[in-house]
N, C-alpha and C positions, 0 to 999 in steps of 0.2 A: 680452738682454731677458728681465724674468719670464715666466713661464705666468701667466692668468686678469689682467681689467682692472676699475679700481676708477672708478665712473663717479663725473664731478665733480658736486657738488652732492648728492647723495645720497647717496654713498657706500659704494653696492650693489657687490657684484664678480660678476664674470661670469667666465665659463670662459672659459677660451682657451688657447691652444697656442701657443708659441711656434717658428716653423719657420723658421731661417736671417732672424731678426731680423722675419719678419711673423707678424703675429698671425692664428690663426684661431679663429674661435669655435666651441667646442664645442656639442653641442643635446644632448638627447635625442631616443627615437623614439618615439612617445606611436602606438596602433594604434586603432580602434574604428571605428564607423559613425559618420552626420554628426550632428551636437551630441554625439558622447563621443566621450572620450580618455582608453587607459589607458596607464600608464606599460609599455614593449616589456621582458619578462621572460621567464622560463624558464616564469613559470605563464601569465602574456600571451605568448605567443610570435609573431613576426612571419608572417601568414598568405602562404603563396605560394600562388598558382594555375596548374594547370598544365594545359597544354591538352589539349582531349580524345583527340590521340594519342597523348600523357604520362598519361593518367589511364586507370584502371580503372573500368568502367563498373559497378561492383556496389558495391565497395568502396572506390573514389574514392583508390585509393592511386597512386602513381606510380611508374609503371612501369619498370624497371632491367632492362639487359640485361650479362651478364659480356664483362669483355675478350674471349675466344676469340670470343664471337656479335658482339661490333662490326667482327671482325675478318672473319668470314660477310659480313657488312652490307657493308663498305668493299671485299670484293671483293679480299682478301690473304689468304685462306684454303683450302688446297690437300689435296686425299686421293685417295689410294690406295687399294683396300679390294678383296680375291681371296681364291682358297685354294689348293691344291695338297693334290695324291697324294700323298705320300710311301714309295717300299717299299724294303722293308730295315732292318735293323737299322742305325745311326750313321750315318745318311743325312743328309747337311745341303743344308741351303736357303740361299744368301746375294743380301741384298741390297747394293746400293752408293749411298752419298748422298755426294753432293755438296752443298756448303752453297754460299750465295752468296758472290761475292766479296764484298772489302771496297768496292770504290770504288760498291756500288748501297748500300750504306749499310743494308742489309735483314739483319737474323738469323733464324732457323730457330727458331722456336718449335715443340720435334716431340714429339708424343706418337705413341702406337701400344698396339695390343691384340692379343691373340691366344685363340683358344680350337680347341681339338683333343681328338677322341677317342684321344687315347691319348698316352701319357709322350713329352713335350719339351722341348726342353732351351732356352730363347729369349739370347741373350747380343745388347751392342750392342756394338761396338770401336771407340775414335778411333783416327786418327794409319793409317790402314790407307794399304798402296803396292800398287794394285791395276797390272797389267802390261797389262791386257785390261778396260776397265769394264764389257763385257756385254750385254746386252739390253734398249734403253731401254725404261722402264715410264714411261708421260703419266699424270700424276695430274690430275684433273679443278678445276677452281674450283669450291668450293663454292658460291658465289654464281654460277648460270648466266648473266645476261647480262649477266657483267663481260668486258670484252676486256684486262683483266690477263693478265700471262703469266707464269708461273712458273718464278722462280729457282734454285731449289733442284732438281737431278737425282735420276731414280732408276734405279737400274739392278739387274736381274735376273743371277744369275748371273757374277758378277765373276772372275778370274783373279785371286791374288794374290800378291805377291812376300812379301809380312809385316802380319799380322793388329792389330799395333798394339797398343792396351791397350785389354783387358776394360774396361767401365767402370758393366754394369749386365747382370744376369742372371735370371733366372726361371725355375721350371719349373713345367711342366703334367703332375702323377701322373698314372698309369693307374688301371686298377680306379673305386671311386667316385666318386674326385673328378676322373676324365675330363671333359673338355666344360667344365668350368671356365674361367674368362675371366679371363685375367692382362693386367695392362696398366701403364702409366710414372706413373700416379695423376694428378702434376704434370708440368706440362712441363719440358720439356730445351732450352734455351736452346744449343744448339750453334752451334761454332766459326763464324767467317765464315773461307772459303777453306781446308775440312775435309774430310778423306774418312773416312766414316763404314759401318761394316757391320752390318748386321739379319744374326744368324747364327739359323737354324730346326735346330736339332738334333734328327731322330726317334731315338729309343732304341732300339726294338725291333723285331724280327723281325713279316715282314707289310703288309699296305699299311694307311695310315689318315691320313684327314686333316687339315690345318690350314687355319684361318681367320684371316685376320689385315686392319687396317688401320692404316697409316699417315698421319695426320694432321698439319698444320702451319700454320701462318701467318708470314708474312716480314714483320716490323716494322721500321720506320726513321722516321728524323726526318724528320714529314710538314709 
């Protein structure tokens, strides 16, 4: 059957659609207050209203928040956040993650920062065969009175049999640009059923410290 019908007797055609043999009629969107109508366009454009805990109170715009903060909101969003002494020269710090398994259906969205007074060396390693995981670290919900519980392990101080592969590294200079704050920009979508290591490499001779946090959120098909 055609698109659009030609009405008898007059001879007018009308829009319409043909969809698995039924017709439907097309319309336009015409918008305006009551006795006008303007044709719905890019210059007319179709007005939404959105309510006032979607609107901005000054400039009446609507309000958008990033994935990571829906992720705050829904009560899937998990952090870490310490520092440590460090003394010695080639003195390293490791942490140990474990990502969730496969069957809770959740991935590890992980960022993390660091900043220290003095030259470090920050590396992450997949695929790591720890022998010993360590010293469990409870990362907090960011959302406080969620009773979510967190998939994703952390552990201090791991034992390892083999470090895996380097797969992201940074360092924090001495001298000026000491105290600087390095961090993953974008998140890292890590492994489901991965073991993963925060390697804290201090350079140099003396004690000095570092600050770091570990952030993340566990996404899956909700």
């Amino acid at each position: 059957m055609a698109d659009n019908t030609v009405l008898p007797g007059t001879g007018e055609t009308y829009a319409a659609d043909d969809v698995g043999g039924v017709k439907h009629q097309r319309v336009k969107i015409s918008v305006g207050a009551d006795g006008a109508a303007v044709d719905c366009s890019q210059v007319a454009g179709l007005p939404i209203v959105a309510g006032d805990g979607l609107k901005d109170s000054l400039a009446h715009a609507i309000k958008t928040i990033d994935y990571e903060h829906a992720e705050v909101h829904d009560g899937r969003h998990f952090l870490y956040k310490s520092y440590r002494d460090l003394t010695g020269a080639s003195t390293q710090l490791d942490f140990l993650v474990l990502t969730p398994n496969v069957s809770t259906g959740r991935w590890a969205h992980w960022r993390m920062a660091f900043q220290a007074n003095e030259a470090f060396t920050i590396e992450l390693h997949e695929g790591v065969n720890p022998s010993v995981n360590g010293t469990n670290r409870v990362a907090i919900n960011s959302r406080r009175d969620s009773l979510n519980g967190v998939d994703t392990r952390l552990y201090e101080a791991p034992t390892l049999l083999a470090t895996g592969t380097k797969i992201w590294e940074a360092r924090i200079d001495a001298g000026k640009s000491a105290t600087v704050a390095v961090d993953t920009a974008l998140e890292l979508i890590l492994k489901a059923e991965e073991k993963y290591v925060v390697r804290i490499i201090k350079e140099n001779a003396g004690t000095h410290w570092v600050d770091f946090g570990f952030w993340w959120y566990e996404h899956g098909p909700e």
